[in-house]
N, C-alpha and C positions, 0 to 999 in steps of 0.2 A: 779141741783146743782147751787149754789148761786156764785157772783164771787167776788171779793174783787179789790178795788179801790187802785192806790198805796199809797194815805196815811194810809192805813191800813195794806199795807203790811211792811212799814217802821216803822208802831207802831208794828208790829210783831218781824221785826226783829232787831233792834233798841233798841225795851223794856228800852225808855226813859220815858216814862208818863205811869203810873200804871193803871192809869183810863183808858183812851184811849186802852191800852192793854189788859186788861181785859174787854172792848165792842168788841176787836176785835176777841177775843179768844171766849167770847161768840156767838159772829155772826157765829165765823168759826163751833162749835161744835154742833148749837142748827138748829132746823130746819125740815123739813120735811125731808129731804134728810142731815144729817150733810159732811161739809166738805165745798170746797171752791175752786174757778177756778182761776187761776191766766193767765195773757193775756201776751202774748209776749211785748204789749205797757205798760204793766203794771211791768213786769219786768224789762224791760228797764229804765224805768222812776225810779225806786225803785233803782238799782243799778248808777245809776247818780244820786241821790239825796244822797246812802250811801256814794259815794266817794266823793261824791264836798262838801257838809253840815258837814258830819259826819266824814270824811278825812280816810275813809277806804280803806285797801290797797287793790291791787289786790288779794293779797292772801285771805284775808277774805273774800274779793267778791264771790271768786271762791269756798270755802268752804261754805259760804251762797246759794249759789246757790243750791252745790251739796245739802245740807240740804233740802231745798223746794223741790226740786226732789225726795228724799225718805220720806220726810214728809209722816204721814197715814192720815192726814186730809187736804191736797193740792192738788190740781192737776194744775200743769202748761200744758200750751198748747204744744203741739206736743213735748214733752217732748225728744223726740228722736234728733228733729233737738236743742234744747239748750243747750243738750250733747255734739252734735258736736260742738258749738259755745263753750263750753267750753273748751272741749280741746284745741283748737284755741288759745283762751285767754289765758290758762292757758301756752304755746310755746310762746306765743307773746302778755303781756299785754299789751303793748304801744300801742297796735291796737285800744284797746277798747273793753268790752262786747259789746258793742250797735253795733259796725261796726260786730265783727264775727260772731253776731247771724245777723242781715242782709245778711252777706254772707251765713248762714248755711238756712236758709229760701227761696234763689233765690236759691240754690244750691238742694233744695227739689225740689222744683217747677220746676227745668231745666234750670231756665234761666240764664244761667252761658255765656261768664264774664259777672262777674259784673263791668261796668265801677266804675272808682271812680278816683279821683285828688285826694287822700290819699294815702301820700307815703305808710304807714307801711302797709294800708291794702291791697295796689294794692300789696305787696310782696305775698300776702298769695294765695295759690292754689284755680283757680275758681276766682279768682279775675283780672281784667287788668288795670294796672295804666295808664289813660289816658296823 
């Protein structure tokens, strides 16, 4: 499976530029193998480009996300741990996506706390504000 860069995935879900959308839609569909990887860096980056560029709320972050998650032609990485990064988010957007899926990611891994000099996110469970 082929993987997709986050300018393509912000032309996916964005659907500002017709053109670009429709190379993206074709890359995702056509192929030896149809469909498409999305990276945890790659999500991240795409959700901080919706919200600071495109001035999208948490709410629609959070609703985009779940989207890419049931999408039939996506596959985001470890899908299970950005589940949990959503919930998170979805309790506590002032955290950030990018900080709760960092914490849902060490918290797979075991390596929990997670230090951090961030208030809202040292609040959250698995987390310790230094």
């Amino acid at each position: 499976m082929r993987a997709v860069d986050t300018n393509v995935l912000v032309r996916l879900l964005a659907r500002d530029d017709p053109k670009q959308v429709a190379a993206a839609e074709a890359f995702v569909r056509t192929g030896a193998q149809p469909g498409a990887w999305i990276s945890h860096l790659v999500l991240m980056e795409a959700v901080w480009v919706l919200a600071t560029v495109y001035d999208v709320n948490a709410a629609q972050i959070a609703l985009g996300v779940d989207m890419l998650l049931d999408h039939e032609d996506l596959v985001v990485q470890d899908a299970d741990v950005v589940k949990t990064a959503l919930v998170q988010y979805r309790k506590r957007p002032k955290v950030g996506f990018s900080d709760c899926l960092i914490l849902a990611v060490a918290q797979k891994a075991g390596h929990v706390p997670l230090g951090t000099f961030d208030r809202e996110l040292g609040k959250l469970p698995g987390a310790q504000k230094l």
